[in-house]
C-alpha positions as a Markdown table, in Angstrom:
| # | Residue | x | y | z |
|---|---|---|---|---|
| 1 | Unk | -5.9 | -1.1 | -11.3 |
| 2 | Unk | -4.4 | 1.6 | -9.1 |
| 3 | Unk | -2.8 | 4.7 | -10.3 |
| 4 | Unk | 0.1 | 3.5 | -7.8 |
| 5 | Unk | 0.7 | 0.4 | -9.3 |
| 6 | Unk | 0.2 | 1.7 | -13.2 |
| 7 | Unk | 3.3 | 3.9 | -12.2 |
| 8 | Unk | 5.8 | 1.4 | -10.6 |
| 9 | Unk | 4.9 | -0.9 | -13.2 |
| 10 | Unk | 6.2 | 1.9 | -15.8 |
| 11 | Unk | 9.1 | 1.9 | -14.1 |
| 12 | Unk | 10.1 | -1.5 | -14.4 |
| 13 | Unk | 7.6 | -3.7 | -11.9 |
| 14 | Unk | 7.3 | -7.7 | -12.8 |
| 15 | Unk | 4.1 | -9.4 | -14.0 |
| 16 | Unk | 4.7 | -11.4 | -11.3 |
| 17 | Unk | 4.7 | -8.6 | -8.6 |
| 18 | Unk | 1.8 | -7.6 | -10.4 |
| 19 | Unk | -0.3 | -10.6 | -9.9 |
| 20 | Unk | 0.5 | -10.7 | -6.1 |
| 21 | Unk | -0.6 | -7.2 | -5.9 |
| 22 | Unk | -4.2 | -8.5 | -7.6 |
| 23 | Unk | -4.1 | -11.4 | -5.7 |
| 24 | Unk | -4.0 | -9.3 | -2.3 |
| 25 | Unk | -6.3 | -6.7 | -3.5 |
| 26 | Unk | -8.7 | -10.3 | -4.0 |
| 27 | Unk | -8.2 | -11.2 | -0.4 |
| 28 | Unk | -8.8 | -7.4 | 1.1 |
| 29 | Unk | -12.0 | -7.8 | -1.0 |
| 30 | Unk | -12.7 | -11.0 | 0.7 |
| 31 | Unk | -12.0 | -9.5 | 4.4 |
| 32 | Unk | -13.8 | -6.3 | 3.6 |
| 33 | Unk | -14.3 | -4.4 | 7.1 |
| 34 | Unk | -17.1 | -2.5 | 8.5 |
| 35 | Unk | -17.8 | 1.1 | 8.9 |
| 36 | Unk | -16.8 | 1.0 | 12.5 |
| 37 | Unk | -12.6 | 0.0 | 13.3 |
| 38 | Unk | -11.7 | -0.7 | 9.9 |
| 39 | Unk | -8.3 | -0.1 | 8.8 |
| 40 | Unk | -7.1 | 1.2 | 4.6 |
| 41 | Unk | -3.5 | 0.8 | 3.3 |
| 42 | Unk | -2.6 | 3.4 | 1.3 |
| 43 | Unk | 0.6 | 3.3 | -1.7 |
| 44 | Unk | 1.6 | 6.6 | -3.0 |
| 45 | Unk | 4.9 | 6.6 | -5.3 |
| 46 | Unk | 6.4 | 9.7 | -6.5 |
| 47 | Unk | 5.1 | 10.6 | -9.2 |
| 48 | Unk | 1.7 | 9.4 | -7.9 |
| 49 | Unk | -0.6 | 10.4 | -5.2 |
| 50 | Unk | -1.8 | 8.5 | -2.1 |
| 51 | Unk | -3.6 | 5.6 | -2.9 |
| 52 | Unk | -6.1 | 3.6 | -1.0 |
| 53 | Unk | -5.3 | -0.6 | -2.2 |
| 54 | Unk | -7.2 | -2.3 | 0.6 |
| 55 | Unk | -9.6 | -2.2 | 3.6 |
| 56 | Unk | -9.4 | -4.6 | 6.9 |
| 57 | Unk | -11.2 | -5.0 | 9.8 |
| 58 | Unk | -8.2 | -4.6 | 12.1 |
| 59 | Unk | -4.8 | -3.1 | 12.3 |
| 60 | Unk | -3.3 | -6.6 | 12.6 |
| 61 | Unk | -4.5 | -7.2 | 8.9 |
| 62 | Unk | -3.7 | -3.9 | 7.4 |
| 63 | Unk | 0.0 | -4.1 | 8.9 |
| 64 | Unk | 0.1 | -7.9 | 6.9 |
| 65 | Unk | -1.0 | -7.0 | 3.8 |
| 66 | Unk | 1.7 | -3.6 | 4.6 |
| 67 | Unk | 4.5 | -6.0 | 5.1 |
| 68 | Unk | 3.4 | -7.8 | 1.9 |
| 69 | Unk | 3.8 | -4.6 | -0.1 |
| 70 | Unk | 7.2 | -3.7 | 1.4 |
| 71 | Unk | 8.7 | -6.9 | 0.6 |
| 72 | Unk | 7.2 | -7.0 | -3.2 |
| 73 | Unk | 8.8 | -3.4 | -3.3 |
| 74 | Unk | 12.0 | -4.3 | -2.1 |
| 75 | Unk | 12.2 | -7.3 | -4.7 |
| 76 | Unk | 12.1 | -4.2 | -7.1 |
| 77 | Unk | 15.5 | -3.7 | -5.6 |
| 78 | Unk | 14.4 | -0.7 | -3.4 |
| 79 | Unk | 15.5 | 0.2 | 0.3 |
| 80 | Unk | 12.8 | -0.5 | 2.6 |
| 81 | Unk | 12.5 | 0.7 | 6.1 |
| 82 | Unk | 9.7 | -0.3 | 7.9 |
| 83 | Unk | 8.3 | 0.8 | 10.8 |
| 84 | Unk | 5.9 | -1.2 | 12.9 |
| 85 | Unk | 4.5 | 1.6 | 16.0 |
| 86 | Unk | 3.8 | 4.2 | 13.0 |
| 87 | Unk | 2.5 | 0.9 | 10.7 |
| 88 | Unk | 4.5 | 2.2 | 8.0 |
| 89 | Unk | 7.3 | 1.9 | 5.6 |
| 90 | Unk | 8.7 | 4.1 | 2.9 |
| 91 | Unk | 10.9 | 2.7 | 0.4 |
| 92 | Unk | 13.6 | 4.3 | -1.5 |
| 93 | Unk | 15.6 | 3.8 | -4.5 |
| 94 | Unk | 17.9 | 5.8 | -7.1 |
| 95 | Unk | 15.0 | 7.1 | -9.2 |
| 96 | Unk | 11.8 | 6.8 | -7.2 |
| 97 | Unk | 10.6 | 6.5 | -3.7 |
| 98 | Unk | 7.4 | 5.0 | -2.3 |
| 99 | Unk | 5.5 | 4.6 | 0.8 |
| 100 | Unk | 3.1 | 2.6 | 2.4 |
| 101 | Unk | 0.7 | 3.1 | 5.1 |
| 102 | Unk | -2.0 | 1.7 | 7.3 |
| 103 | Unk | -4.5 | 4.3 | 9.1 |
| 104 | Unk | -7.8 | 3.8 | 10.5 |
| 105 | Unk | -10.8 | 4.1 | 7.9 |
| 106 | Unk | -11.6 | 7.7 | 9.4 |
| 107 | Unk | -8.4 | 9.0 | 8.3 |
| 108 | Unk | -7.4 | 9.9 | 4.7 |
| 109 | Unk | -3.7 | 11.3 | 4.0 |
| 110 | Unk | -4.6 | 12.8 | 0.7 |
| 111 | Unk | -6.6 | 15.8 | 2.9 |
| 112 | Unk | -10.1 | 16.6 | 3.6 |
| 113 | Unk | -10.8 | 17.3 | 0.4 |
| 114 | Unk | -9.2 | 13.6 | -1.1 |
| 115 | Unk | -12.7 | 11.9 | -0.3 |
């Protein structure tokens, strides 16, 4: 499992949101893109660093499975503020903050040397 996901879950995540996670990972396995216009959502928390959790073949589906993760991290009880045109959201919280993010395939927000 994710680095991402081993940290919110020290910090109090459900079994249940756990499973959902796993059952989304499962479906962006299923609708793995190709090389060319494919789409990764990245999760970083923290105390964690960016995180790639899936791969589409459009933006349409990356923004889905984006929306998916900001509602499971606002049934954590955090503040979630999405935003749609950027095809992001960043979620906030007394002790921890975490973000979400869709970006084409060709892009990596951990830096040229995150590859």
């Amino acid at each position: 499992m994710s680095r991402f996901w081993d940290q919110v879950e020290k910090r109090g995540a459900t079994k249940v949101t756990r499973i959902a996670f796993v059952a989304l990972s499962l479906l962006a396995l299923a609708t793995s893109a190709s090389a060319e216009g494919a789409w990764t959502l990245w999760m970083m928390g923290a105390s964690s660093p960016w995180d790639s959790v899936g791969t589409f073949s459009t933006r349409e589906l990356c923004m889905e499975a984006l929306h998916q993760q900001a509602q499971a991290v606002e049934k954590l009880g955090l503040k979630v503020t999405e935003d749609a045109a950027a095809g992001s959201f960043v979620a906030t919280g007394a002790d921890q903050d975490i973000r979400g993010q869709c970006l084409p395939d060709t892009d990596d927000p951990r830096g040229p040397r995150g590859k």
